[in-house]
N, C-alpha and C positions, 0 to 999 in steps of 0.2 A: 793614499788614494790616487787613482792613475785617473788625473783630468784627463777631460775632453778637448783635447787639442788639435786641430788641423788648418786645413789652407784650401782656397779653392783650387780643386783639381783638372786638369784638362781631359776631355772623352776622346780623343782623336782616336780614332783606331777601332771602338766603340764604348758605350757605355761602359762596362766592365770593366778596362783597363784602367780606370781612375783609380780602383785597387791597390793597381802594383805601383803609380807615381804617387799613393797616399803614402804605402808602408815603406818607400824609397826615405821619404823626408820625416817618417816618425811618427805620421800622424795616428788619433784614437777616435778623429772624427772627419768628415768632410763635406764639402760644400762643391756641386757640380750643376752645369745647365745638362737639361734632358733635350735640348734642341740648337740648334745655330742661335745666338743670343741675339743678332741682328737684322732678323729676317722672320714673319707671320708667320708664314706655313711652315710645316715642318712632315717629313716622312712617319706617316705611322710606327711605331714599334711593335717588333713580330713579336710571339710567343718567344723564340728562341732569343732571339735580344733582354727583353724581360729576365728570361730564366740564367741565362748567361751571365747578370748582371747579380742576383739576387745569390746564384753559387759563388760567384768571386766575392761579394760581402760576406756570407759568412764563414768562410774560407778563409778570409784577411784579418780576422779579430779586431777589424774596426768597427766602433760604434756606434753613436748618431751620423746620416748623412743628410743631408737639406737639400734642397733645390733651388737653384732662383733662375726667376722666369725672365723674360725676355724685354728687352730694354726698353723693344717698342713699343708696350704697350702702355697707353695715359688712359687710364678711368676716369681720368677729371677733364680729358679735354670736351669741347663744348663744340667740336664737330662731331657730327653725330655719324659720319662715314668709319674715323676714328674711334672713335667710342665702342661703336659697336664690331667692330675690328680686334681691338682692345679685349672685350668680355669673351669672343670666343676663343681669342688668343689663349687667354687667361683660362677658363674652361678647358682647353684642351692640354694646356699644362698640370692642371690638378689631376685630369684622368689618366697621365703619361706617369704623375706621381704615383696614384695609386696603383699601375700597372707594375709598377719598379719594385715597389712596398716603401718607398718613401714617404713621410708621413706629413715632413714639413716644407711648404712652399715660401720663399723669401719674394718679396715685392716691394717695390717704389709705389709710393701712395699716386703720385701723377702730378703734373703742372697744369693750372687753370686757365693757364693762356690768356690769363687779362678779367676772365670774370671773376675775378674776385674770390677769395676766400672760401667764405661761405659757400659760393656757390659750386665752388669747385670738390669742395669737400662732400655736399648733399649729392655729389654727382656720383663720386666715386663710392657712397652708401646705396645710394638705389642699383647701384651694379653688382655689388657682393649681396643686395637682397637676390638678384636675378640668378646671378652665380648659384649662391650657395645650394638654392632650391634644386640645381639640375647636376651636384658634383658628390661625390662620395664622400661622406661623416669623417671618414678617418684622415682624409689630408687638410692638414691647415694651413691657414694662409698668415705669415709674420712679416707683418707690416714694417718696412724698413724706415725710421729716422735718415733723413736726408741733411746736405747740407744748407737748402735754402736758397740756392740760387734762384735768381729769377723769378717764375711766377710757382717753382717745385715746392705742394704742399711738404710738410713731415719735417721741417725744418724748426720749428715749433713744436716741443712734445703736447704742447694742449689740444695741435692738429691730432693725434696718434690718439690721446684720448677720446674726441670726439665722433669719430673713425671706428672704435670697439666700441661705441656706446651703447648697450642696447641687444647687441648681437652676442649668441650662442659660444658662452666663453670658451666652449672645446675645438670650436672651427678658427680661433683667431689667438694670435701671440703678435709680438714684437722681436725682431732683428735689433741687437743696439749697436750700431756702427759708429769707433769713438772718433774716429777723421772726421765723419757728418755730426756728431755732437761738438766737438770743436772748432768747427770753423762754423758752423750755425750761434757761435757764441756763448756756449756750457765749456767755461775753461778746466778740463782736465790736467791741468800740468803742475797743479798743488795737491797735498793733501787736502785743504780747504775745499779749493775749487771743486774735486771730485767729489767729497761731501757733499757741498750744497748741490752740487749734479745731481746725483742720488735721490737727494731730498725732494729737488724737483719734479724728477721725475714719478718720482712715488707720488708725489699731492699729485700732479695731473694725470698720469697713468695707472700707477701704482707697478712697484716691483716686480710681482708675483706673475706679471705679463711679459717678464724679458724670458724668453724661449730658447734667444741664442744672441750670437755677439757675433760680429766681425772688428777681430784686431787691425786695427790700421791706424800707425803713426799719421800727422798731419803733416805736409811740405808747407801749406799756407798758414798764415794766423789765427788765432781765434778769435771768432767773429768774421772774419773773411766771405764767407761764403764760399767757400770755391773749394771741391772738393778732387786733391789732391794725395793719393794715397803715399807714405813714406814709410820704409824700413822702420822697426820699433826702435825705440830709444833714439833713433835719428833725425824725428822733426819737434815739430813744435809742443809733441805731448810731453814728449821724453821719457825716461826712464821712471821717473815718480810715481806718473799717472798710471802707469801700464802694472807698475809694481802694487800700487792701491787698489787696483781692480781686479791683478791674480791674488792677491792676498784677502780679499773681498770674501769672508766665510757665507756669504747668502747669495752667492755666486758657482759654488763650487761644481756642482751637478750639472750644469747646462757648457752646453757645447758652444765651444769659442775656433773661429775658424779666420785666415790672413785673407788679406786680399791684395796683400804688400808684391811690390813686385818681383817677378820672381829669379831675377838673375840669367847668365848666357846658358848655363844647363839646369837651371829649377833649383841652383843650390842654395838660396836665398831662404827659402822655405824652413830648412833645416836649421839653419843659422837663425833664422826669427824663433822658431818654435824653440830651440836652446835655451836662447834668450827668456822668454816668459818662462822656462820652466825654472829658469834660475831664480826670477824676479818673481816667484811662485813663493820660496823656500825663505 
């Protein structure tokens, strides 16, 4: 079976081109921004950008591609300039998705800024109530696990739970990023550990909600907090971890994508994806 494997790809030049640096490094799937990650606004996408993007997919015999949305924006913060900055931010990346035919959108649940948990978490729910009602059925929004820093909900899978409670299971999934479950304190670097991970995850989430992965060694400890991305088998997950979770048969079907970095010419990429496919076998 020919996993789903890739890395996040760069658009420079335009959309499209994330194509030819997917099938450069091997990839079967990929993960790109449809906008400047660091910046609200963003330039409309023409017909022709759209179309241009959509014949280089299926042209490239790549698979699933995801999206993830822009950095700035916090659902949970409790300035309400932000906030609502945030949803349309957020809005106009689902509509940019389904313009693409992209189906899936990757996000950061949001930091509370001090109010608290709770509060931060019912914030970032009356926004995907607001959202969802004004965005297209077909693109979904997977909620990425964080590592927990600070006041960043999603560091806690019970946060993720609570988060999909409720709401229309076809519009929402989970991102499982193993850097942000390891240094949030789910130690990946045993067979054990990855078990009881799993386990956890499934009581408070449940499984059947992981949509896609981002492979990413940890540079920091686990439990750390501090989310440091590292080459695979080179930080603190190691080789183990990464080996239990390509070997993982209720894993196989879902697209796993790096976010390792990527070397002086992107050779990094190839050299990672090698790797899992060995630690596959």
């Amino acid at each position: 079976m020919n996993r789903l494997l890739g890395a996040h790809v760069s658009v420079a030049g335009g959309l499209d081109r994330a194509f030819a640096h997917g099938i450069e490094s091997g990839c079967t799937a990929l993960q790109i921004f449809t906008k400047n990650a660091s910046r609200w606004q963003a330039k409309p996408l023409s017909d022709a950008e759209a179309s241009a993007f959509r014949q280089a997919w299926q042209e490239s015999g790549i698979g699933p591609v995801m999206a993830h949305d822009a950095y700035l924006i916090n659902l949970a913060s409790p300035k309400e300039v932000v906030w609502k900055k945030s949803k349309n931010a957020l809005r106009d990346e689902l509509l940019r998705c389904a313009q693409i035919g992209v189906t899936d959108l990757v996000m950061h649940p949001g930091a509370h800024l001090g109010t608290g948990e709770e509060a931060g978490l019912e914030r970032i729910r009356q926004a995907f109530r607001e959202i969802l009602a004004e965005t297209p059925q077909e693109v979904r929004l997977l909620l990425e696990n964080t590592a927990g820093q600070g006041s960043y909900l999603g560091g806690d899978f019970a946060h993720l739970g609570a988060l999909l409670e409720g709401f229309d299971e076809q519009r929402f999934g989970v991102c499982f990023d193993t850097c942000h479950a390891h240094a949030a304190g789910y130690d990946l670097s045993t067979k054990e550990g990855y078990a009881q991970t799993m386990t956890e995850f499934d009581r408070l989430v449940g499984l059947e909600k992981i949509k896609a992965f981002h492979l990413n060694d940890s540079l920091k400890p686990c439990g750390s907090k501090v989310d440091r991305h590292a080459h695979i088998g080179q930080g603190t997950i190691g080789r183990i971890g990464f080996s239990c979770l390509m070997q993982d048969q209720r894993f196989f079907g879902i697209p796993m994508v790096l976010e390792t970095p990527k070397g002086d010419q992107d050779e990094m990429d190839l050299v990672n994806l090698t790797l899992l496919r060995e630690l596959a076998e």
